[in-house]
N, C-alpha and C positions, 0 to 999 in steps of 0.2 A: 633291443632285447634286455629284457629286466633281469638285474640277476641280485634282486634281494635276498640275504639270507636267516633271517629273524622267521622262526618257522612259525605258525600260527597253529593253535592246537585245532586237528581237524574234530568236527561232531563225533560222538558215540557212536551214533548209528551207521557210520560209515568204516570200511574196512580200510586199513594201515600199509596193506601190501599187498601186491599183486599176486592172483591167487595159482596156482600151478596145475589147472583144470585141462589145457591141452594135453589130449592122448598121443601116445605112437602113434597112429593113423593119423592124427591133424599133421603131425611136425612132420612125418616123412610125406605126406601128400602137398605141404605149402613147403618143402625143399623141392620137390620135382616139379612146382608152380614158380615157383623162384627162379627155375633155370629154365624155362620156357617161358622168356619176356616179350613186352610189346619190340625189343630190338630185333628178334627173332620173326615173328610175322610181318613187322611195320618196314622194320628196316634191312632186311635183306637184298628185296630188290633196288637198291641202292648200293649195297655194299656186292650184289652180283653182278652189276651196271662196270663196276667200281673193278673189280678184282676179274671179273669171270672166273671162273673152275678153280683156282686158286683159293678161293673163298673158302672155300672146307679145310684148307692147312692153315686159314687163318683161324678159324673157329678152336679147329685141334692146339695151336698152339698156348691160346690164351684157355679154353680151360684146361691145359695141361697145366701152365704157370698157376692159375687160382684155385686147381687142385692141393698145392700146396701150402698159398695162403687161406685158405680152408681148415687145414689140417694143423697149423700153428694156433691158428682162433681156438679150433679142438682142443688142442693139450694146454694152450691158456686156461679157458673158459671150465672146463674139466678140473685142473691144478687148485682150483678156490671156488667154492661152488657159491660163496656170496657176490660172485662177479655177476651184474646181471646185464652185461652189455659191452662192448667195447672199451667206451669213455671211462669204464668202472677199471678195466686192467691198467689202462693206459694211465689214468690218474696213477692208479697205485704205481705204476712200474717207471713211467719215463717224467712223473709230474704231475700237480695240477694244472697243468698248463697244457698240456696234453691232453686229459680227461676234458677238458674246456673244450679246446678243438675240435677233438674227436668228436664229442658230443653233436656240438653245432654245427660243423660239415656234415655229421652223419644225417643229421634233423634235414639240412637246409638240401642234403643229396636226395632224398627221395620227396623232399618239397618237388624241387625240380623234376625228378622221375613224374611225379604225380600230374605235375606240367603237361609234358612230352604224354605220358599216359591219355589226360583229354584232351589233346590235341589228336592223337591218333583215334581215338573213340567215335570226336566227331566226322574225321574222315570217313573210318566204317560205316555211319550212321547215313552218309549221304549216297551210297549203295545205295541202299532204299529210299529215301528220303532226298531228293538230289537240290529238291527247292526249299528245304528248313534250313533255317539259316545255321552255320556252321557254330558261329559262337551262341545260339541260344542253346542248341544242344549239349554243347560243352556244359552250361549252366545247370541243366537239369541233372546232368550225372554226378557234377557235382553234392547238389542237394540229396540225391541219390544215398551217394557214399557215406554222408552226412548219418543217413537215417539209420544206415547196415549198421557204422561201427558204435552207435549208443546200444547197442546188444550187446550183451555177455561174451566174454573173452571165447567161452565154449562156443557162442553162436558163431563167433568169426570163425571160430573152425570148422564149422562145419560148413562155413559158404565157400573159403580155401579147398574145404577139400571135393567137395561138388565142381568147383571151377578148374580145380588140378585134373578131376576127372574126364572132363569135357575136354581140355586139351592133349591130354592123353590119348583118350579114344580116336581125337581130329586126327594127331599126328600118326600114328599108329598107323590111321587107314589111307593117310595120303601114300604114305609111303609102297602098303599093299595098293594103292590103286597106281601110285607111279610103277609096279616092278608090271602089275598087269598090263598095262598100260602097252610099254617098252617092249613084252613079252608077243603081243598083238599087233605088235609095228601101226600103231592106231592112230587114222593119219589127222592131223592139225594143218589150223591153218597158220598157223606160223612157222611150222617146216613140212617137211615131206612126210616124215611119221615119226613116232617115240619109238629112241633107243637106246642102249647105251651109245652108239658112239654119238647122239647130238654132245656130249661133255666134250671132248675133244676136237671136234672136225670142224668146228667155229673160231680156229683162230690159237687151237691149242688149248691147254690146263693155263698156262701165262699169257694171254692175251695181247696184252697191255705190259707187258716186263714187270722189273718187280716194282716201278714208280706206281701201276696199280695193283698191285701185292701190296703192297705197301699203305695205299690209299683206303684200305679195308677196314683195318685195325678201330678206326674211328668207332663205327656203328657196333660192331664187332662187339670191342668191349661192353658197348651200351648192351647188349643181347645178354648179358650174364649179369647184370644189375639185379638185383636179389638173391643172387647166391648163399651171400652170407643171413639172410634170413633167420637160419634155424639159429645162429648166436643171439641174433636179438630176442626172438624167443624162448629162449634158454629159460628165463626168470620164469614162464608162466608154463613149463614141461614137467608134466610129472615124474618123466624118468630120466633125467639129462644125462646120467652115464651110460644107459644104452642106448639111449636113441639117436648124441649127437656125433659117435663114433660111424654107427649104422649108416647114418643117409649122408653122412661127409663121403665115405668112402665110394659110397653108388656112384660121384659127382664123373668119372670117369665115362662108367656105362652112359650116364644119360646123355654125356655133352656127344658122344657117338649116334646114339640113337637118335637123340632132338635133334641135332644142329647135321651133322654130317648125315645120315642116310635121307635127310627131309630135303636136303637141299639139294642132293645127289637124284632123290625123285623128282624135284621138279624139275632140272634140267634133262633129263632124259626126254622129258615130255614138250616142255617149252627151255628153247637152247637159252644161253646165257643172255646174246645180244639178243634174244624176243621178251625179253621184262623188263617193263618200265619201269624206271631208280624214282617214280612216284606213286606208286601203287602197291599194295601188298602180292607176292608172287604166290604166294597161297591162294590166296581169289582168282589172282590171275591165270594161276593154270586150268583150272576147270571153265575157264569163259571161253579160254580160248581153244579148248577142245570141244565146243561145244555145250557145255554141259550146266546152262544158265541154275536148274535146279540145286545143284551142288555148289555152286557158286555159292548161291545163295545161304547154303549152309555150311560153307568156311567162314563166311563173312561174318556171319553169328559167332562162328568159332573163336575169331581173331580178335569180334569184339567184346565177347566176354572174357579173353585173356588179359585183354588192354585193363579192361575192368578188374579183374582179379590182381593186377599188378597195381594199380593207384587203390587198389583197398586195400593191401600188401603195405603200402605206403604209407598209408594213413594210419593205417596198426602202429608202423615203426615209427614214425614220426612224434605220436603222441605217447609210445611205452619212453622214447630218448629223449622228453620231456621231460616225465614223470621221474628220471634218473636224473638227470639234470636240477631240477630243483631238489631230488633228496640230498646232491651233491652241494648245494645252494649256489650254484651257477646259472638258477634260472628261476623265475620267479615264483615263489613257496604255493599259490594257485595252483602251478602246474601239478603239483604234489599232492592234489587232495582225488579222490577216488567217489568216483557215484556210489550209490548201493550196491552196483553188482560189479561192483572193480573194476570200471573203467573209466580210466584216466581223462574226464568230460570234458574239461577246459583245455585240455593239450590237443584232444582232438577236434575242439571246435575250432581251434587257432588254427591247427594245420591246415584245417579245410578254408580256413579262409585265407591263406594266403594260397589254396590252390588257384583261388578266383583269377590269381595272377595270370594265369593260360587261357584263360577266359578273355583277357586285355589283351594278350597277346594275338590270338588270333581275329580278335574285333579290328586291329590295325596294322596286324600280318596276315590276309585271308591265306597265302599262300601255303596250305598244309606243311609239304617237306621242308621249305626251309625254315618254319618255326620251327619243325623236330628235330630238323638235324643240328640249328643254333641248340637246343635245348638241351639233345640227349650228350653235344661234346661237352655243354657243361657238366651236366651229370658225370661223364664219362672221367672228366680232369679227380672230377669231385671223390668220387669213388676209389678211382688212383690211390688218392691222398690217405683214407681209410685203411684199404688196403696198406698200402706201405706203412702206417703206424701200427697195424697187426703186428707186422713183421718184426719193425721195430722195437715194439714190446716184447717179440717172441726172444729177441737177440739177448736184451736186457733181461728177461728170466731167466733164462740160459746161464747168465752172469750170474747175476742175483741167488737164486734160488737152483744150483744143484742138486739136492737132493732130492727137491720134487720132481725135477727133470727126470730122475736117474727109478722115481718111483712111479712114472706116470704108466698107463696102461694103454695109453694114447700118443706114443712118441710121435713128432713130425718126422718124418720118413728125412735124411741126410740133412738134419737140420740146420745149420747157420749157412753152410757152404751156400743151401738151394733159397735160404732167406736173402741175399746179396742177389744170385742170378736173379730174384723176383724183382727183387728192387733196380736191380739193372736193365730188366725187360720195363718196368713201368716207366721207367726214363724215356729211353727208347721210345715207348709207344705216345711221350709227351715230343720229343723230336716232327715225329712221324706228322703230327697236329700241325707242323708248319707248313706241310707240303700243297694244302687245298685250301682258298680262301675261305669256304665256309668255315672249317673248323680254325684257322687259325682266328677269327675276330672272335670266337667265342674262347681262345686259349688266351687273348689280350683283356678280354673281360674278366675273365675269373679270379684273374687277382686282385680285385677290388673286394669281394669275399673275407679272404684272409686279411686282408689293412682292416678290416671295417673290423674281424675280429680280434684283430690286433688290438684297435683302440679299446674294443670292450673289455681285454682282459688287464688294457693299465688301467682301465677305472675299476674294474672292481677288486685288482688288487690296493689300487690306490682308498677305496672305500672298506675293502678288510683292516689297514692299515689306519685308518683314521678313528675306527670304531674301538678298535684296539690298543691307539694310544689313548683317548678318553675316558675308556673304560679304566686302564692302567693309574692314568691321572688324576680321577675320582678315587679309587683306591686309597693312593697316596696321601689325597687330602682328609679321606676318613681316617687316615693312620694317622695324622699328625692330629688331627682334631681330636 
């Protein structure tokens, strides 16, 4: 990672800053696309495999927790309206050394997402398509993504908010087809009929005791990977004091509706132990009712979510560039702007290191377990974010008083609930020992940080050299 900071003057014709063109409607449409991820459709039946019935107190518990780190990002981000990003508070508030981190975990977490993302895409793809080969697929959507985000920041809004729409409407009707359903006692072939009681009468709400209660948490987290969305958007919203108070607050109702009633319909209809931990449970309940034409169009459903979430990706990837090099922690390129404000080079980069999911599944064909390697990385990665939210929020707090005391946006029992957050992301790093899959990707991920370790001694160590030289030329003109 380059992280020159001798800025280069960009051309005239080209715009200086990121333009603030997204409406209300885009920002609260890509917050409700944010919190209906590929972890949500992809990996459910995994984490239902994993937990049974349980699974919806695990969902409830973790956006309860990130309702509040949410709600700190809020009254940060809100507090200094020139923060355009995480990496930007946390520089100012805990260091550059922090804004560094943040930055480049943040980049290198939805690198990863974006991973996990065509990795699941090509699964959907083979629905229909069962003889294209997996990793060329992946390539093409790649290329894909490629072409959407060289459009205008407006145009990404308006593909978010079409894409937020479609999963809206999916989930919506799953849910009225799961009550219909249950309501019909409509019989399947993988139980006697839909009801409420298939949630219980399978072994109970605890199944598996709490070692798989506990086993959940993994994929779980991954399914709220985007949440924090609308902060990184912050820089390109036209209204950020009303719109980011607005769709923080919704995050409650949606994680109800998306995650708990959606998952509560498909078990009514297909019980917990009839979906398979390698298939999406949203496909799978209409297949297995019968209903190959509806299959067919969740499968669309599922795969244009996937899709909206690695374009989600590619958005954030390349705006925490373009911060990053204004910061000059990343190379002054990243920093220049096409003609119509978008950050060309930061997004051409990220796309190519999506290619990386592309190698992956060329010599992992194995769908789930490249995702699930992918998304615990993701899952650590985002932790880590998360809890420097927090972090910052503690240090504001300290710091800055009075803006606290002026904010319009308080976090609801602030420090107390900043610590349980931190205490639950612990915890849910524990939890990662319990399943070989996720613990070799919990043994990996700290190579990450060493790696960014060393880059922030060289470039401190390269501030430091420019700066005694400069000093030392100085000196020699004064005496001369």
């Amino acid at each position: 990672m380059a992280v020159e900071t001798n800025q280069a003057p960009l051309p005239a014709q080209t715009p200086e800053k990121l333009r603030r063109t997204l409406t209300n409607r885009h920002i609260q449409l890509m917050a409700i696309g944010g919190a209906i991820g590929t972890g949500l459709f992809m990996g459910s039946g995994k984490t239902l495999s994993l937990a049974g019935p349980s699974i919806v107190f695990v969902y409830m518990i973790i956006g309860f927790m990130l309702f509040f780190v949410m709600r700190a990002m809020g009254e940060l981000m809100l507090s200094n309206l020139s923060y355009k990003s995480f990496s930007d508070f946390a520089a100012n508030l805990l260091g550059p050394w922090a804004g560094y981190f943040t930055g480049w975990t943040y980049w290198f977490c939805w690198v990863v997402t974006g991973i996990a993302d065509v990795v699941a895409i090509s699964a959907y793809f083979q629905f229909w398509f069962p003889g294209f080969s997996i990793w060329m697929s992946a390539l093409l959507y790649v290329v894909v993504f490629v072409t959407l985000n060289i459009a205008t920041v407006k145009m990404f809004g308006e593909m978010e908010f079409w894409f937020a729409i479609i999963k809206i409407v999916a989930i919506v009707a799953l849910i009225i087809a799961g009550a219909t359903l249950a309501a019909m006692h409509y019989p399947s072939s993988a139980t006697d009929h839909a009801g409420l009681d298939n949630i219980w009468r399978h072994g109970g709400v605890f199944p598996h005791g709490l070692s798989g209660f506990f086993a959940g948490f993994q994929i779980a987290i991954f399914a709220f990977v985007g949440i924090e969305l609308v902060g990184t958007a912050a820089a390109e919203t036209a209204d950020p004091e009303q719109v980011l108070p607005r769709d923080i607050n919704a995050i409650p109702l949606r994680v109800i509706m998306f995650y708990v009633l959606a998952l509560l319909a498909i078990m009514v209809v297909t019980p917990w132990n009839a979906v398979s931990a390698d298939r999406s449970p949203f496909v799978a309940m209409f297949t297995l009712t019968g209903l190959p034409a509806a299959a067919g169009i969740v499968n669309f459903v599922v795969l244009t979510s996937a899709a909206s979430s690695a374009n989600s990706g590619i958005f954030s990837t390349s705006r925490m560039l373009f911060g990053l090099a204004e910061q000059g922690v990343a190379h002054r390129r990243f920093a220049q702007l096409s003609r119509r404000a978008v950050p060309l080079n930061g997004l051409l980069f990220s796309c190519l290191c999506l290619l990386a999911g592309v190698a992956l599944i060329y010599f992992i064909p194995n769908v789930m377990t490249v995702f699930t390697l992918v998304t615990t990385v993701a899952a650590i990665l985002f932790m880590f974010v998360w809890s420097i939210i927090l972090c910052s929020y503690l240090v504001y707090r300290r710091k800055y008083p009075q803006r606290h005391r002026q904010s319009r946006f308080k976090m609801p029992l602030g420090r107390g609930m900043s610590w349980i957050c931190l205490g639950f992301f612990l915890f849910v790093l524990a939890l990662l020992v319990l399943q070989n899959d996720t613990r070799d990707a919990l043994l990996v991920t700290p190579l990450w940080f060493v790696a960014l370790a060393a880059g922030w001694q060289w470039q401190r160590r390269k501030t430091h050299t420019r700066l005694y030289g400069a000093d030392k030329l100085n000196r020699e003109r004064n005496r001369g």
